[in-house]
Backbone as ProteinMPNN parsed JSONL, in Angstrom:
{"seq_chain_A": "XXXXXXXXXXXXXXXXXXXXXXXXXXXXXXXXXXXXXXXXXXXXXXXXXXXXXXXXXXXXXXXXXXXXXXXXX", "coords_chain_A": {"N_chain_A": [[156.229, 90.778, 63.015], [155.927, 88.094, 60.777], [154.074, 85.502, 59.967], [153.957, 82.607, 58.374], [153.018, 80.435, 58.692], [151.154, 78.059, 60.617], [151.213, 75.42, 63.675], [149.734, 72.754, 65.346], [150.566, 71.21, 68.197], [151.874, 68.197, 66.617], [150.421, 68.971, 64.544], [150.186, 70.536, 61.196], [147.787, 73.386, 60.816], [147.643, 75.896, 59.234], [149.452, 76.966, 56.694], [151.472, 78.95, 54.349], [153.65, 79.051, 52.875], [153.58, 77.584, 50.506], [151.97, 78.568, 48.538], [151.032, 80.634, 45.655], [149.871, 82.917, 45.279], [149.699, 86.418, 44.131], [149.761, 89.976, 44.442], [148.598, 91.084, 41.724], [146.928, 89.706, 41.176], [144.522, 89.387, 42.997], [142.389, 91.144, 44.057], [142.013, 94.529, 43.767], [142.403, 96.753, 46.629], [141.807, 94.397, 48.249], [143.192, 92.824, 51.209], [145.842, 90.296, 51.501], [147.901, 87.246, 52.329], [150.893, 86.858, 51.734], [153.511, 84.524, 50.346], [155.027, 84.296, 52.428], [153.717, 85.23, 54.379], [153.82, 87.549, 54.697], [151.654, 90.584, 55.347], [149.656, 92.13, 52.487], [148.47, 94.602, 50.201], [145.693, 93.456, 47.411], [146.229, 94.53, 43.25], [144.86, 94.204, 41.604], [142.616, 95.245, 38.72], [139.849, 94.528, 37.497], [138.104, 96.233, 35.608], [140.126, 97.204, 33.834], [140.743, 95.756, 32.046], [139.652, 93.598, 29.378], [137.982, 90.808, 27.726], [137.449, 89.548, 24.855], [135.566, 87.634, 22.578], [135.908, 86.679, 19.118], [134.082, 86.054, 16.116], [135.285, 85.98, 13.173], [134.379, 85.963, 9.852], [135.637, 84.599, 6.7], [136.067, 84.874, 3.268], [138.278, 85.731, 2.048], [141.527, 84.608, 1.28], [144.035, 85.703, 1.809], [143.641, 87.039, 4.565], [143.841, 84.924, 6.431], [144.781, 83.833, 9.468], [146.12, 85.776, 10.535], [146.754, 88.631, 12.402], [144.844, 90.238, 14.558], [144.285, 93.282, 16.682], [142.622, 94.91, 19.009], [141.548, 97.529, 20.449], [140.123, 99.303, 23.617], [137.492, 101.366, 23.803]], "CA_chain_A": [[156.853, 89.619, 62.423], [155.195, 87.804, 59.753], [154.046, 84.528, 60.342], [153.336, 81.655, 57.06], [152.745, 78.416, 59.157], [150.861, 77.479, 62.156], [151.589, 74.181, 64.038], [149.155, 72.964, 66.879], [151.223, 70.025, 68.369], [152.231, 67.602, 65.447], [149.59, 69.187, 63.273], [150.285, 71.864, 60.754], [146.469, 73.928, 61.053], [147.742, 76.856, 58.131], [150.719, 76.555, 55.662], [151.316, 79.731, 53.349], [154.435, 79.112, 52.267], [153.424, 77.018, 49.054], [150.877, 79.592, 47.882], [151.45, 81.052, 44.268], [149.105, 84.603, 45.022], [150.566, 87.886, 43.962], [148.902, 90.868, 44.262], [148.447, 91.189, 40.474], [146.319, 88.169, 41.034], [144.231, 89.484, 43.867], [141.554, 92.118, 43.732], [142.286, 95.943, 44.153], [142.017, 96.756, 48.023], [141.692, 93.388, 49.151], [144.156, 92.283, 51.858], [145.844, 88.77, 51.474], [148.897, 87.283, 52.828], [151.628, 86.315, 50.808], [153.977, 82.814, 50.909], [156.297, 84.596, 53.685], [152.996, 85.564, 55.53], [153.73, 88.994, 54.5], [150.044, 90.924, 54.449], [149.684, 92.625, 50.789], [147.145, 94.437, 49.325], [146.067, 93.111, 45.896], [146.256, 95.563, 42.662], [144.333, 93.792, 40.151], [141.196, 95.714, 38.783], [139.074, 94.057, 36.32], [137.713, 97.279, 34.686], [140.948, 98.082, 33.281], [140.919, 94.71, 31.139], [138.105, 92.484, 28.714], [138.52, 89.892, 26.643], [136.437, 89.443, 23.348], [135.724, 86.572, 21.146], [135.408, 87.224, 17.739], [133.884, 85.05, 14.658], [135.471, 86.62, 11.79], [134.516, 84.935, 8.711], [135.956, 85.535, 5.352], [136.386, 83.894, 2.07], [139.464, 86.178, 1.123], [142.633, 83.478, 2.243], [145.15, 86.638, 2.496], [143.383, 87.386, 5.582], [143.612, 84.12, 7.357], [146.122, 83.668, 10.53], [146.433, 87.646, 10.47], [146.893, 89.011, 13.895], [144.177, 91.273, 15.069], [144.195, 93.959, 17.942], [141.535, 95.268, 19.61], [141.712, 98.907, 21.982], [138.825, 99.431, 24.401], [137.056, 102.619, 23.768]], "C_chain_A": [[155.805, 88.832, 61.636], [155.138, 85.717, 59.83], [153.627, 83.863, 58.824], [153.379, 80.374, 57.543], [152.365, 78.272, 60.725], [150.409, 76.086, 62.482], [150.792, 73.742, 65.035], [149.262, 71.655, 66.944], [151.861, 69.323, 67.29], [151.647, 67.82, 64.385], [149.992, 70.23, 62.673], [148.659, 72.083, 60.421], [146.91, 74.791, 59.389], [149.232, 76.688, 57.678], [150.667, 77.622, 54.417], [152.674, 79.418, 52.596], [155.004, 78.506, 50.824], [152.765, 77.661, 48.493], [151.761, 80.547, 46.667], [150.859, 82.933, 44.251], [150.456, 85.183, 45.311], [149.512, 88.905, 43.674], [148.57, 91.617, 42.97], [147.032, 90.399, 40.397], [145.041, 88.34, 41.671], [143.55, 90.953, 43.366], [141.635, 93.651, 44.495], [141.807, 96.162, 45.246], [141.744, 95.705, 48.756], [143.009, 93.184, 49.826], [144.543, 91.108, 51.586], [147.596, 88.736, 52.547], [149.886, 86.938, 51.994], [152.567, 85.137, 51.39], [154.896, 83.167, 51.928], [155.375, 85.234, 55.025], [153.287, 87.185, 55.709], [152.23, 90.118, 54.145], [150.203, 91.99, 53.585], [148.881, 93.08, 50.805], [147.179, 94.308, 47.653], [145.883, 94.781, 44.792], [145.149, 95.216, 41.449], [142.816, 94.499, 39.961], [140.662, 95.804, 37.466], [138.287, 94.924, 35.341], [138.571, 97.926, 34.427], [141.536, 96.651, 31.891], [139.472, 94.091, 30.815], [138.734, 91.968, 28.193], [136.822, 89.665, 26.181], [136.914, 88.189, 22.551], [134.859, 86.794, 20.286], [134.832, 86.124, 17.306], [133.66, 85.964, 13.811], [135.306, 85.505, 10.616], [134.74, 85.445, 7.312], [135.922, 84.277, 4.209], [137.696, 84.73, 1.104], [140.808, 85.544, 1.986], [143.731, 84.674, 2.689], [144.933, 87.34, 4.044], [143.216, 86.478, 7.146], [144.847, 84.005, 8.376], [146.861, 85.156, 10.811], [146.014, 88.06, 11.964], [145.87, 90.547, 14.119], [144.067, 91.996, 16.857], [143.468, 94.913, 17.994], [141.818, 96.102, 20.5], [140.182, 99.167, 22.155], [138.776, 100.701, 24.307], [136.245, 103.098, 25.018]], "O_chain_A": [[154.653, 89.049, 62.012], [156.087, 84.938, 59.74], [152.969, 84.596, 58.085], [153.721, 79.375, 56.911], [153.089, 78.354, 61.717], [149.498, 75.534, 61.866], [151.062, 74.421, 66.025], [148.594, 70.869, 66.273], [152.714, 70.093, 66.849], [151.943, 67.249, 63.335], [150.269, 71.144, 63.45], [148.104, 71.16, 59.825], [146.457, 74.249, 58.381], [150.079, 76.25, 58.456], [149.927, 77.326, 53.478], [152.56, 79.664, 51.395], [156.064, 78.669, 50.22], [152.9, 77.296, 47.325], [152.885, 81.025, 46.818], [151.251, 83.855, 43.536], [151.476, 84.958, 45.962], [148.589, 88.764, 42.871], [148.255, 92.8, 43.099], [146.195, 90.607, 39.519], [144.171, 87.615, 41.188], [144.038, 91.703, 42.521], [141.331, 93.811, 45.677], [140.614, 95.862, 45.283], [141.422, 95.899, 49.929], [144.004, 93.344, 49.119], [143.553, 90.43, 51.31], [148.187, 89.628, 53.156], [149.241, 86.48, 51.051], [152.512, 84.781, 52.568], [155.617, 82.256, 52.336], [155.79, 85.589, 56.128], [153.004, 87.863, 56.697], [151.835, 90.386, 53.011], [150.97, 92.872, 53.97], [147.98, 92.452, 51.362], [148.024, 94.709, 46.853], [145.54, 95.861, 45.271], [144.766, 95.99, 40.572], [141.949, 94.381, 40.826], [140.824, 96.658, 36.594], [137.831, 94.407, 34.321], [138.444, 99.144, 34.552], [142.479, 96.723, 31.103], [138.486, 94.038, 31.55], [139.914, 92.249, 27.983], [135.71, 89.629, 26.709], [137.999, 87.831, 22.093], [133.649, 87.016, 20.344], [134.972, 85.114, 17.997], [132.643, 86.605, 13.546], [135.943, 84.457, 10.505], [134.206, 86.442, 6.825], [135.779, 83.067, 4.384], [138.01, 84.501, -0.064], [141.082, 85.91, 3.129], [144.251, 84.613, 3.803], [145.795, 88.012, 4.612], [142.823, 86.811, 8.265], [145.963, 84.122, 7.87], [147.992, 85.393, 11.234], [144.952, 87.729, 12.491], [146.241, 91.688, 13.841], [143.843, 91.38, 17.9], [143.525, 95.811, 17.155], [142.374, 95.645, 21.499], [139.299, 99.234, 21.3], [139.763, 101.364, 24.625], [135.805, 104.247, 25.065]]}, "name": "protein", "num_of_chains": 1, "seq": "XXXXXXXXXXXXXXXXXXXXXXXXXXXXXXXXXXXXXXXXXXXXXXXXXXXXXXXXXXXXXXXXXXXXXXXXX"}
């Protein structure tokens, strides 16, 4: 049974059930719990994504606001 809140007397101690993680979110083979106290493992694995910032500079205007895409070799 899957627990997301523990109470000790009038105190709540742990509270998952406001938590936003999803195992998208959460790092490939790590365990977590999710907001129903359901344990997950995460999927997310950062060597299958980058991000790049460019500085393209031009002086030809037909090229300005032009949507560029970038594939990782």
């Amino acid at each position: 049974m899957a627990v997301n809140k523990v109470i000790l007397g009038n105190s709540v101690k742990i509270d998952l059930s406001g938590d936003t993680v999803n195992a998208a979110s959460v790092l490939k083979g790590t365990t977590f719990h999710d907001p129903q106290g359901v344990v997950r493992t995460g999927t997310y694995d950062p060597d299958s994504e980058f991000v790049a910032f460019l500085d393209i500079r031009t002086s030809n205007p037909s090229l300005f606001g032009r949507q560029v895409t970038i594939t990782k070799v």
